[in-house]
C-alpha angles and dihedrals in degrees: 000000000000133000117233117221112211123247133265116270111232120185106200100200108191118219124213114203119188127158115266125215104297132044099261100039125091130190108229110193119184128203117239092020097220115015113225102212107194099161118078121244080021108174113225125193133183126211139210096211106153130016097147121226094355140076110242120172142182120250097177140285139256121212140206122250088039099200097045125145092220110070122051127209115300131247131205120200119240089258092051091228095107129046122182152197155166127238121197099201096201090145143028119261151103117263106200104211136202118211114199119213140169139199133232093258085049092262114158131219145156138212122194118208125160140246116215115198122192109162122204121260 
């Protein structure tokens, strides 16, 4: 008789990008808003899912704290629409990150929403 291993928690938080009030400023809107990880090794992507009329992509993310033992390395996916990452949740805090866009027309931009870990006991 085997043992089944449970499976890898993934969080998908969609992203909603519109254009903001001047030419160059976007509203980035993220769902949930701040994403509560409570499994260990949890996947968490994040999804371009809606920026209206435009083609707004990922180039990558920062995080703070920088040298942290929680977050690997991110991926974007070939389209640019997903990036994702893996968060050990080993401790309890609150990672600030950073998500880098740009535009069609090579606009940046950044958007910084949290990750709360809160591993289980």
């Amino acid at each position: 008789m085997s043992n089944l291993v449970p499976s890898t928690q993934f969080i998908n938080v969609l992203v909603k990008v519109r254009p903001g009030k001047t030419k160059d400023d976007f509203k980035v809107e993220t769902f949930p808003a701040v994403p509560w990880i409570t499994a260990k090794d949890t996947i968490i992507n994040y999804q371009i899912f809606d920026s209206g009329d435009q083609d707004i992509i990922f180039t990558g993310m920062t995080v703070v704290p920088e040298h942290n033992d929680q977050l690997s390395e991110e991926s974007v996916s070939i389209s640019g629409k997903q990036l994702t990452f893996i968060d050990a949740n080993t401790s309890k805090i609150t990672l600030n990150i950073t998500l880098h866009f740009k535009d069609e027309n090579g606009v940046e931009f950044a958007h910084d929403p949290e990750v709360q870990n809160s591993p289980e006991l």
